[in-house]
N, C-alpha and C positions, 0 to 999 in steps of 0.2 A: 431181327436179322435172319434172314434165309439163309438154310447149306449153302449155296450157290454164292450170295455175298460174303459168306464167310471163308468160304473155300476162295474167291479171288482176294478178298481182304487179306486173310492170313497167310495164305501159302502160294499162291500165284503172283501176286504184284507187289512180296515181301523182299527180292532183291535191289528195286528200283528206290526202295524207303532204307538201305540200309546202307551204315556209315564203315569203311574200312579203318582198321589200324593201319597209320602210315608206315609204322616199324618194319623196316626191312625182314622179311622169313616172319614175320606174325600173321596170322591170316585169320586174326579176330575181325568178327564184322556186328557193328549195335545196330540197334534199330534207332536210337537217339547221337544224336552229336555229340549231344553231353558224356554219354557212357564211354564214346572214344578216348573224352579229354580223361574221365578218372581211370581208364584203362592203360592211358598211359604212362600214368605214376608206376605200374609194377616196372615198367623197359627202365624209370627214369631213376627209381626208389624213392620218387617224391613222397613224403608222409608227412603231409604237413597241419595235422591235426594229434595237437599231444593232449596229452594225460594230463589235469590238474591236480590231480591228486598227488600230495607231498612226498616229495622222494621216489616220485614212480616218473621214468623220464622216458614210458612208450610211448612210442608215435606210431601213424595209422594212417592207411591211404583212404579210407572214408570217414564220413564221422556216423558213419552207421557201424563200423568197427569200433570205433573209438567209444558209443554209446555201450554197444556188448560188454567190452573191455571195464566198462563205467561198475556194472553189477558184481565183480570181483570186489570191489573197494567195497563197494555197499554190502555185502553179505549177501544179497538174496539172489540167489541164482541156481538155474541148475545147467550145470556142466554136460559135455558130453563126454561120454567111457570111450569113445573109438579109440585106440592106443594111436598117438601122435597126433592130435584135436585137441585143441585147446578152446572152442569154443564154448559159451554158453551163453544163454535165456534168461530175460525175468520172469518166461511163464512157460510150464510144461509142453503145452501145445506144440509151441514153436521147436524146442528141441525134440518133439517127437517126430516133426515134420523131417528135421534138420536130419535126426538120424535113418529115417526112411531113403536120405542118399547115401551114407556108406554102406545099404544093406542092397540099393538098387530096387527098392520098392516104390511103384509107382499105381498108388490106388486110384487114381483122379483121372478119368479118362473125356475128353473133350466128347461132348454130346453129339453133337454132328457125325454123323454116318460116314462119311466121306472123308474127314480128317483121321480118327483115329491117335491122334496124337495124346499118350499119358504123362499125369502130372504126379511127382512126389507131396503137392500140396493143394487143397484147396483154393488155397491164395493164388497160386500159378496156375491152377485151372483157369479162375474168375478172370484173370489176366486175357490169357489168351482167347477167351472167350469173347472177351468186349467188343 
């Protein structure tokens, strides 16, 4: 892909591809359909993905939270320290990525000359990059 395809791909013809929150005063907008509907479990506190784990009765608006959630039960995790973060990883990487947003570091910068847009992770680089 060329700067020039990438530059109208990403950031020129990115409002015509994006989906609005209907939520009156919310002014979230996805780039997928899908992300409106699970976006809009926070307006609704739908959480309808719980916990099997015995006597643990949290519920979760994704089941990507819910999997997080899963490594507390299992022991192997590592936590984040941000005071009031409750998150954690089954693998280092991720929580180092994870903590590069409460620090506001962002090493990962989109190759393209013309974007300039930086990434806190490699993963979100390769994203935006596609």
């Amino acid at each position: 892909m060329s700067s020039i395809e990438h530059i109208e791909e990403e950031h020129k013809s990115r409002s015509s591809k994006m989906h609005n929150c209907p939520y009156p005063s919310c002014t979230k907008s996805f780039r997928l359909k899908n992300y409106v509907k699970i976006h809009m479990r926070i307006h609704t506190n739908e959480k309808p993905y719980k916990c099997t784990f015995k006597d643990c009765n949290k519920t979760f608006i994704t089941t990507g939270n819910l999997k997080s959630h899963m490594f507390i039960h299992k022991g192997v995790n590592y936590p984040c320290t941000h005071p009031g973060c409750t998150i954690s990883y089954l693998h280092k990487i991720k929580l180092n990525a994870h903590e590069r947003i409460h620090l506001g570091i962002k090493p990962y910068r989109c190759s393209f000359k013309e974007c300039g847009k930086e990434f806190n992770s490699i993963w979100n680089l390769k994203s935006h990059e596609k």
